[in-house]
C-alpha positions as protocol buffer text, in pm:
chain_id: "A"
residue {
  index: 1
  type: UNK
  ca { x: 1396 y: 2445 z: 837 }
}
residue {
  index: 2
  type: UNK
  ca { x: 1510 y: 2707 z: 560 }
}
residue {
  index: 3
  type: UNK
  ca { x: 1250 y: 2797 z: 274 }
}
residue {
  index: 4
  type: UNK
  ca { x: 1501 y: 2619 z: 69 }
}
residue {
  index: 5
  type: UNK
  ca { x: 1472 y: 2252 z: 235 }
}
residue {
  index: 6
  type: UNK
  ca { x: 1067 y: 2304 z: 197 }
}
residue {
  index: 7
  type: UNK
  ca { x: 1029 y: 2355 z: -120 }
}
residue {
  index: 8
  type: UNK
  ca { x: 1315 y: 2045 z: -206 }
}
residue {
  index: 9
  type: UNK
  ca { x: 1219 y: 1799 z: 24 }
}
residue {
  index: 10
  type: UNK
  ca { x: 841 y: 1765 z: -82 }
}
residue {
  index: 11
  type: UNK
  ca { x: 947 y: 1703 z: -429 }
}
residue {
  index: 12
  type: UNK
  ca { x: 1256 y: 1464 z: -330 }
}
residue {
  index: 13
  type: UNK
  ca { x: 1017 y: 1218 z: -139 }
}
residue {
  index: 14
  type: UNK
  ca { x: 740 y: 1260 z: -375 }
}
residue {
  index: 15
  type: UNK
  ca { x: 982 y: 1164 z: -649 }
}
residue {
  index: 16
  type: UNK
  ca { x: 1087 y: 840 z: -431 }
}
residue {
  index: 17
  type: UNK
  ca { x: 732 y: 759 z: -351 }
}
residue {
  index: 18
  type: UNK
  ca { x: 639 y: 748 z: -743 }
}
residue {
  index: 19
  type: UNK
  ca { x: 952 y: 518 z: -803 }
}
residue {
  index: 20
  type: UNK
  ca { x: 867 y: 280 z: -555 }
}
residue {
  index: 21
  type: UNK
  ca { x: 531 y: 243 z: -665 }
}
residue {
  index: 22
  type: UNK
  ca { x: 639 y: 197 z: -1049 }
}
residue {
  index: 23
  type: UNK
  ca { x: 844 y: -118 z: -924 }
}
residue {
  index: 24
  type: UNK
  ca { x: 556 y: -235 z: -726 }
}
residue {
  index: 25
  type: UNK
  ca { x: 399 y: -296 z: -1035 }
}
residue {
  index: 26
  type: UNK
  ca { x: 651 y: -601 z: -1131 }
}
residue {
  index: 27
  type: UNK
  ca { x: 674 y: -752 z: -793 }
}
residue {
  index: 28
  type: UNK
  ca { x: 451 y: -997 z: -585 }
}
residue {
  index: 29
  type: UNK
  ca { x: 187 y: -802 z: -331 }
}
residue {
  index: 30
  type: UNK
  ca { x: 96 y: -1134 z: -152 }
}
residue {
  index: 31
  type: UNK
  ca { x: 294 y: -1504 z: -141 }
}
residue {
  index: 32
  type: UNK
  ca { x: 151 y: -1807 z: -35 }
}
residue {
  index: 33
  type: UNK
  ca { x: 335 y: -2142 z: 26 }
}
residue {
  index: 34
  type: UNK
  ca { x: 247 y: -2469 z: 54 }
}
residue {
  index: 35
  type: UNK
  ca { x: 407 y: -2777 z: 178 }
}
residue {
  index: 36
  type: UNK
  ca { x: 329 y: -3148 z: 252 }
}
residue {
  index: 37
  type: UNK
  ca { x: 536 y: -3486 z: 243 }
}
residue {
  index: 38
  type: UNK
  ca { x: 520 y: -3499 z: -132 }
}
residue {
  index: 39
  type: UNK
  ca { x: 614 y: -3114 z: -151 }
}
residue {
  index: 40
  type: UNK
  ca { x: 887 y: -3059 z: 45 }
}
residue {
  index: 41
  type: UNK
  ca { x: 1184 y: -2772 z: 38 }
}
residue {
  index: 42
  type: UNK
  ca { x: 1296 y: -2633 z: -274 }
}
residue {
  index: 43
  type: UNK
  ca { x: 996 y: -2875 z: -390 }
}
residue {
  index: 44
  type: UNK
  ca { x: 703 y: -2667 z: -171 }
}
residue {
  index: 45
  type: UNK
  ca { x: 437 y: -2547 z: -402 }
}
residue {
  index: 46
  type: UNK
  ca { x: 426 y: -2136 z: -426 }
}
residue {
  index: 47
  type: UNK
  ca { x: 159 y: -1915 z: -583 }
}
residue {
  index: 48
  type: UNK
  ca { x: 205 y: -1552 z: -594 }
}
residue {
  index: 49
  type: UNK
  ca { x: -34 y: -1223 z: -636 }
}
residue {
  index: 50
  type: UNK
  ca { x: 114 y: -992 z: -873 }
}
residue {
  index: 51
  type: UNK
  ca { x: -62 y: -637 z: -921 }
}
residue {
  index: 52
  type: UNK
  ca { x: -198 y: -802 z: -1263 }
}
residue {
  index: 53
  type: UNK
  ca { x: -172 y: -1145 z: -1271 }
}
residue {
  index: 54
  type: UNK
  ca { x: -109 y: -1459 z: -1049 }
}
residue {
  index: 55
  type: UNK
  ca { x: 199 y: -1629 z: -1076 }
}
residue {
  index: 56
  type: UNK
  ca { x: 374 y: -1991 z: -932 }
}
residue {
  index: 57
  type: UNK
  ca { x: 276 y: -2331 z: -953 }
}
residue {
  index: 58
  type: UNK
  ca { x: -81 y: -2232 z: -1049 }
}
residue {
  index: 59
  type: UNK
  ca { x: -94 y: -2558 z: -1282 }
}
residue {
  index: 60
  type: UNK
  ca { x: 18 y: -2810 z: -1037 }
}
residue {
  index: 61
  type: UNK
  ca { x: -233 y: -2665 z: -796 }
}
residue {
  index: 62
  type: UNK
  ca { x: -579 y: -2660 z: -1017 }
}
residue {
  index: 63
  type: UNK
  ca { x: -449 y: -3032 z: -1072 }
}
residue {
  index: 64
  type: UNK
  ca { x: -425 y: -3091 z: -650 }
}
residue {
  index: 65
  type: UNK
  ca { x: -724 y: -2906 z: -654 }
}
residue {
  index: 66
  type: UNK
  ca { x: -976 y: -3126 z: -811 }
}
residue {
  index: 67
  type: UNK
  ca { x: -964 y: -3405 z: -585 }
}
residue {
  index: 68
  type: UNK
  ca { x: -1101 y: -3147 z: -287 }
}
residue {
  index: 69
  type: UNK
  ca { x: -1315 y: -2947 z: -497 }
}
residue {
  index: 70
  type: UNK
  ca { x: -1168 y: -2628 z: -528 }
}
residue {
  index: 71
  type: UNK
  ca { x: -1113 y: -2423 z: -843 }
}
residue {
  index: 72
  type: UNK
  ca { x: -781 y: -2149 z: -781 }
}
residue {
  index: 73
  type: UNK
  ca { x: -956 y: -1841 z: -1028 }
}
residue {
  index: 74
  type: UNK
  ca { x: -749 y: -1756 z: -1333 }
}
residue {
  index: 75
  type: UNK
  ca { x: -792 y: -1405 z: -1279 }
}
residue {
  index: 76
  type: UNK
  ca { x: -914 y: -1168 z: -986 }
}
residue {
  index: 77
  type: UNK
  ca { x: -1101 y: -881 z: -1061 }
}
residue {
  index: 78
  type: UNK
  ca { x: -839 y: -650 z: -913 }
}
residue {
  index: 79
  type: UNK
  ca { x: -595 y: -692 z: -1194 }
}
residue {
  index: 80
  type: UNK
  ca { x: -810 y: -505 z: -1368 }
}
residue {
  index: 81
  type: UNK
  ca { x: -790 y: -180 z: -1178 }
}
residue {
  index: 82
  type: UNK
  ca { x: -461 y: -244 z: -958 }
}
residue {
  index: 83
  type: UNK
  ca { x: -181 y: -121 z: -1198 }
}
residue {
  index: 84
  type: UNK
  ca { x: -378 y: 162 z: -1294 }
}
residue {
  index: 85
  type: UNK
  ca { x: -439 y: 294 z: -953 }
}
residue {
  index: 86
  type: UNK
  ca { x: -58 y: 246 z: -874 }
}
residue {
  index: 87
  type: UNK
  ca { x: 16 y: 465 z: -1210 }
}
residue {
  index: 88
  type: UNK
  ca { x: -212 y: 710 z: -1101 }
}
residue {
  index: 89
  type: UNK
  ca { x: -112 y: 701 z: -713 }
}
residue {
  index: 90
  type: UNK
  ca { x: 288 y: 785 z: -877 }
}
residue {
  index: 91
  type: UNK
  ca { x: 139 y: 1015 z: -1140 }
}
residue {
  index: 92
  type: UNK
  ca { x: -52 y: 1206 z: -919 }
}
residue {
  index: 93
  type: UNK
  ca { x: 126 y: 1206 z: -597 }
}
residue {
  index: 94
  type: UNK
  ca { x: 416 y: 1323 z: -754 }
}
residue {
  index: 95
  type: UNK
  ca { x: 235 y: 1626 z: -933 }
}
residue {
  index: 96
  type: UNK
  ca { x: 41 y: 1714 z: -578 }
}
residue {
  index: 97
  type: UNK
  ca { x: 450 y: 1755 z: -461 }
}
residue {
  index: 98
  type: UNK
  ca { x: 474 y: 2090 z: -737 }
}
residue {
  index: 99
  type: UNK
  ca { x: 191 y: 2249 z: -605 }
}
residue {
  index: 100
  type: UNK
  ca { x: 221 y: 2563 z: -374 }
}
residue {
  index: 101
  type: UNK
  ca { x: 173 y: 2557 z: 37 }
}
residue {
  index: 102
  type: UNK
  ca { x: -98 y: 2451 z: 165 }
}
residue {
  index: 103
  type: UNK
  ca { x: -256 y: 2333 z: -123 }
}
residue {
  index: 104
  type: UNK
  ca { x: 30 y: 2096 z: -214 }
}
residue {
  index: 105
  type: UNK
  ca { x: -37 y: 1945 z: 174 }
}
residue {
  index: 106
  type: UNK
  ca { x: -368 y: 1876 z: 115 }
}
residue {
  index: 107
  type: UNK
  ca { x: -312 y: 1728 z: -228 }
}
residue {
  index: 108
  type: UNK
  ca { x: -40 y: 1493 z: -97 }
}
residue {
  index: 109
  type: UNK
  ca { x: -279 y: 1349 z: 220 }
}
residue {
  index: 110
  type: UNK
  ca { x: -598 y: 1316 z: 0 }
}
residue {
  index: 111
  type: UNK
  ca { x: -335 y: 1079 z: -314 }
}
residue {
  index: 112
  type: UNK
  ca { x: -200 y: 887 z: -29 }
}
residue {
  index: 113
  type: UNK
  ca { x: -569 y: 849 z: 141 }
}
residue {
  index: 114
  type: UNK
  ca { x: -691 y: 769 z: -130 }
}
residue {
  index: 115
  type: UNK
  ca { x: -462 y: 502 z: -245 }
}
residue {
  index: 116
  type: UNK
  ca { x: -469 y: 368 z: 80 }
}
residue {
  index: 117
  type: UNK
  ca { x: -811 y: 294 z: 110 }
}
residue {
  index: 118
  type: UNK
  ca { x: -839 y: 160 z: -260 }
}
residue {
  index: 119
  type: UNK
  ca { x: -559 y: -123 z: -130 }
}
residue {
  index: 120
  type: UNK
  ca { x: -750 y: -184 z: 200 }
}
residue {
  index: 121
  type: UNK
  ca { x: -1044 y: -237 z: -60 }
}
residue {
  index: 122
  type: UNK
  ca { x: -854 y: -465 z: -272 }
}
residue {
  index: 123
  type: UNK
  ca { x: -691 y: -654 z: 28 }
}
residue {
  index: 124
  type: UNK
  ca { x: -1066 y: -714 z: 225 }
}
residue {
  index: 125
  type: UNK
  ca { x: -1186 y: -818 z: -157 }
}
residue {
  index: 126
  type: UNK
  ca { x: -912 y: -1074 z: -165 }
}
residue {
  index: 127
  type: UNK
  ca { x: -976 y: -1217 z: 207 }
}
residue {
  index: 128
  type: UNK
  ca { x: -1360 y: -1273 z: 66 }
}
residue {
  index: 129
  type: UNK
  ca { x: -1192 y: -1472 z: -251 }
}
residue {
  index: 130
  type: UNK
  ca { x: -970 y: -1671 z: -42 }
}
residue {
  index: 131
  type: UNK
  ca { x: -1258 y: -1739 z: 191 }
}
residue {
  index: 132
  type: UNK
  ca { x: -1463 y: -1873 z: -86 }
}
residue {
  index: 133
  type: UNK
  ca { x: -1174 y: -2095 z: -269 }
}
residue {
  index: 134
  type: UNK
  ca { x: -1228 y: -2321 z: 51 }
}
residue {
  index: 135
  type: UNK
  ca { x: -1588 y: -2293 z: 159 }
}
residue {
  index: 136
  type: UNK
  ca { x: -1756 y: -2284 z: -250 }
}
residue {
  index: 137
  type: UNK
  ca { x: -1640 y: -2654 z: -317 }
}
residue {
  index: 138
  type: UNK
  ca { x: -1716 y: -2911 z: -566 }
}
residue {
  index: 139
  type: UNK
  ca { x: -1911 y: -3171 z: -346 }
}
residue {
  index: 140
  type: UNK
  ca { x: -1880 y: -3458 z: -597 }
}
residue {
  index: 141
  type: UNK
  ca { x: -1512 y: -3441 z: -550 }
}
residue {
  index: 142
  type: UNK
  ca { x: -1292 y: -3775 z: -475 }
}
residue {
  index: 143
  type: UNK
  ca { x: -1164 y: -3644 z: -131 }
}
residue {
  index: 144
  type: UNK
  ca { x: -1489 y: -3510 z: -24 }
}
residue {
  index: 145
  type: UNK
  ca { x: -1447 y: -3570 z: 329 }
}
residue {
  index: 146
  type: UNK
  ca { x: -1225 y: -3268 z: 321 }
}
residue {
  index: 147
  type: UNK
  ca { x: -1387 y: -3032 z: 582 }
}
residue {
  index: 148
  type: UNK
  ca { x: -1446 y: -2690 z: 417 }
}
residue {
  index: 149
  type: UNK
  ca { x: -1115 y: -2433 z: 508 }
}
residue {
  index: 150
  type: UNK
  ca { x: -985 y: -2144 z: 501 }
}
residue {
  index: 151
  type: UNK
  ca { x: -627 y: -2069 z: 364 }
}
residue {
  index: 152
  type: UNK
  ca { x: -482 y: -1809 z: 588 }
}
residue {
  index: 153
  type: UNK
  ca { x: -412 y: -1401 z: 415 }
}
residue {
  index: 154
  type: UNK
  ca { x: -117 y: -1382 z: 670 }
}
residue {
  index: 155
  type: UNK
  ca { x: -6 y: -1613 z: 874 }
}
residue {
  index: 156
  type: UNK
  ca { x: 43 y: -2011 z: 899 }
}
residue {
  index: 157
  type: UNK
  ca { x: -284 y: -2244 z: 880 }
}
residue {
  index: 158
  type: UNK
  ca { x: -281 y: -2711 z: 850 }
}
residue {
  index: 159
  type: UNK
  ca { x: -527 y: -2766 z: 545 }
}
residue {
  index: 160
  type: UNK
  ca { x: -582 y: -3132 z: 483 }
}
residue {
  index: 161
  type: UNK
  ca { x: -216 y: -3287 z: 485 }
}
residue {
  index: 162
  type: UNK
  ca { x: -61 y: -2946 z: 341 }
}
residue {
  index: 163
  type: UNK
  ca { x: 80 y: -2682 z: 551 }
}
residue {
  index: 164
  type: UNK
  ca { x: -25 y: -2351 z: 436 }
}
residue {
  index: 165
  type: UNK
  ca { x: 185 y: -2025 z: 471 }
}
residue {
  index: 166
  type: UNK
  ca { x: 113 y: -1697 z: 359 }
}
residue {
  index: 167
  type: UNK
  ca { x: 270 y: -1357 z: 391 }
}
residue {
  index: 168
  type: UNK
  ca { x: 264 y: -944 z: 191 }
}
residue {
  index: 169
  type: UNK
  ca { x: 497 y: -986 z: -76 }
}
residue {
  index: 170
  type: UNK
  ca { x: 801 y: -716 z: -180 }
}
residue {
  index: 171
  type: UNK
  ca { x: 557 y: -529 z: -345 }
}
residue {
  index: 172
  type: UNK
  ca { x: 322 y: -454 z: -94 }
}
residue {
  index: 173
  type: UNK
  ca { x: 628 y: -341 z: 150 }
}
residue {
  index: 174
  type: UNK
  ca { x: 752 y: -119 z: -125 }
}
residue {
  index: 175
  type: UNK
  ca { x: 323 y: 29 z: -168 }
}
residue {
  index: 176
  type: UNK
  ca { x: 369 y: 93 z: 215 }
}
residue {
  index: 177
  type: UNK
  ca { x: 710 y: 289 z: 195 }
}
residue {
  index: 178
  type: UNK
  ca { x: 612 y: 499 z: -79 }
}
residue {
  index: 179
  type: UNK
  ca { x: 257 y: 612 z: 148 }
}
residue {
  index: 180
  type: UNK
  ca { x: 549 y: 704 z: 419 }
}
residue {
  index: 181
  type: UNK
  ca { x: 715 y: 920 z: 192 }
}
residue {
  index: 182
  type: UNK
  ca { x: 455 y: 1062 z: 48 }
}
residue {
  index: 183
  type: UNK
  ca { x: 317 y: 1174 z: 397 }
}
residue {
  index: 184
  type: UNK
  ca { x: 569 y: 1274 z: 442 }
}
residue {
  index: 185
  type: UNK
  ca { x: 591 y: 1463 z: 182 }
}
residue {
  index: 186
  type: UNK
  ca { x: 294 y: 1635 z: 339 }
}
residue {
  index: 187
  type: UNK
  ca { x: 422 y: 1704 z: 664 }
}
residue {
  index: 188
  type: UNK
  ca { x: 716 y: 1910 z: 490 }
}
residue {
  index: 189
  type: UNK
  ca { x: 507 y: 2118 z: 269 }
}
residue {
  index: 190
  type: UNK
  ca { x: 230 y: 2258 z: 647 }
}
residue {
  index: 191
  type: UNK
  ca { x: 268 y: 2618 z: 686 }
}
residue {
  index: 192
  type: UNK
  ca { x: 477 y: 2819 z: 945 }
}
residue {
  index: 193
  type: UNK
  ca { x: 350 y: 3056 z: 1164 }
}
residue {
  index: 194
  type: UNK
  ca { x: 587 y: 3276 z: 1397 }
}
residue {
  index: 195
  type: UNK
  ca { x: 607 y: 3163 z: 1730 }
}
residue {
  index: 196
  type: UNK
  ca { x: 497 y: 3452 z: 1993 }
}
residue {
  index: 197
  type: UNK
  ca { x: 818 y: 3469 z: 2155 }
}
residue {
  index: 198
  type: UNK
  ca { x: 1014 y: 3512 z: 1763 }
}
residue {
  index: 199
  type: UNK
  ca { x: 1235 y: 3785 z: 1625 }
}
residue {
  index: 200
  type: UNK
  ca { x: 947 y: 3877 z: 1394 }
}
residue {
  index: 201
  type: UNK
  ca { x: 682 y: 3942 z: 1664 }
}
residue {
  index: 202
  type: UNK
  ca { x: 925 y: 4074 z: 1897 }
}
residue {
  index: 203
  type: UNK
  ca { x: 1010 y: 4334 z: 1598 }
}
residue {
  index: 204
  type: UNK
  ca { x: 657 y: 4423 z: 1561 }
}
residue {
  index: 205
  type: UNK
  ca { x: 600 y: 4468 z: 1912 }
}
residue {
  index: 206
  type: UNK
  ca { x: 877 y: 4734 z: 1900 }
}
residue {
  index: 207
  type: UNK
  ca { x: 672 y: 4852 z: 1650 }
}
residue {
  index: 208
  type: UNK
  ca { x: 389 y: 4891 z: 1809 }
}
residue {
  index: 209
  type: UNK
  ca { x: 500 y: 5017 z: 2131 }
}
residue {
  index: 210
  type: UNK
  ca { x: 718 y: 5256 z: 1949 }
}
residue {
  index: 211
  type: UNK
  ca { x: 451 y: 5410 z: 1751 }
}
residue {
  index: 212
  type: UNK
  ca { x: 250 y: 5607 z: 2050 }
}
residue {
  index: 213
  type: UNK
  ca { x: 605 y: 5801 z: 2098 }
}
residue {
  index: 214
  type: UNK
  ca { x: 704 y: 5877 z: 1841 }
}
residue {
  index: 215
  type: UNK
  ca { x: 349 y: 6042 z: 1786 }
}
residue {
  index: 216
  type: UNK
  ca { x: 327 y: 6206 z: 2096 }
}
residue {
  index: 217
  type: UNK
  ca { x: 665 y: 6365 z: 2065 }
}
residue {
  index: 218
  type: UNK
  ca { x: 551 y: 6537 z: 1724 }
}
């Protein structure tokens, strides 16, 4: 690959990654759906977790909600830090892409570790919140007999007489994509070193083999 196509492609996929982020921030990370003989079809309940808010039939389900003694949060405690990290994953990543070899590598793997690990954080804290919606119940509730559950993160669970699916939103596909690019991103912008059997070291072993003549004829 020509000096040329290093120095471009970095900055082309770094470029992409920090789009793809940006729209992340107005799309749905996580999608849960519920359905039961009074909620059927286009009629199935949905709730879905934006980077900064929750969205769906939110009101219809706090209502549901009461007679098994569950309480849906109005907010999470990610929304508060979610956008900001995707700003700063676009912001940043896409800066690390103008730096010069090797720091520019190194830049690029720590954004996209980083980011990645602050997600994994935010997706274990959101297990532990959807684990408590179903085990932290109201016991004085009407339908009390209700075992305690747990809605499923991914996946396809029977709660009571609703059938629960959930599943990563756009968003979260488009989060993952721009981590590909901007690794690679990273593998683009490692150094090259001349392999032993190059032009380049065969030159300099002319060189050197040259040298001893050329001094012993003098």
């Amino acid at each position: 690959m020509n000096k040329y196509a290093r120095s471009i492609l970095p900055v082309t996929f770094a470029a992409l990654a920090s789009i793809l982020l940006l729209v992340a921030l107005k799309l749905p990370l996580w999608e849960m759906r519920l359905e039961a003989p009074q909620y059927r079809d286009q009629e199935a309940l949905h709730v879905a977790m934006h980077p900064n808010a929750l969205h769906g039939d939110i009101r219809e389900l706090s209502v549901l909600d009461k007679y098994i003694g569950v309480h849906i949060p109005p907010t999470l405690p990610q929304f508060r830090w979610l956008p900001a990290l995707l700003i700063a994953g676009a912001v940043l990543g896409f800066a690390a892409s103008l730096l010069r070899i090797p720091a520019r590598r190194h830049a690029l793997v720590f954004v996209s570790g980083a980011l990645a690990a602050a997600l994994a954080l935010a997706a274990v804290q959101a297990m532990f919140q959807i684990h408590d919606i179903g085990h932290r119940r109201d016991q004085k509730t009407i339908l009390v007999g209700v075992k305690d559950f747990t809605p499923p993160f991914i996946g396809t669970n029977k709660i009571a007489q609703f059938t629960v699916s959930s599943r990563l939103g756009l968003g979260a596909w488009l989060i993952g994509g721009a981590l590909a690019l901007q690794l690679g991103a990273a593998w683009f912008s490692r150094e090259r070193h001349a392999k032993p059997g190059s032009l380049k070291t065969a030159s300099a072993q002319g060189v050197v083999r040259l040298t001893p003549a050329a001094s012993h004829s003098s």
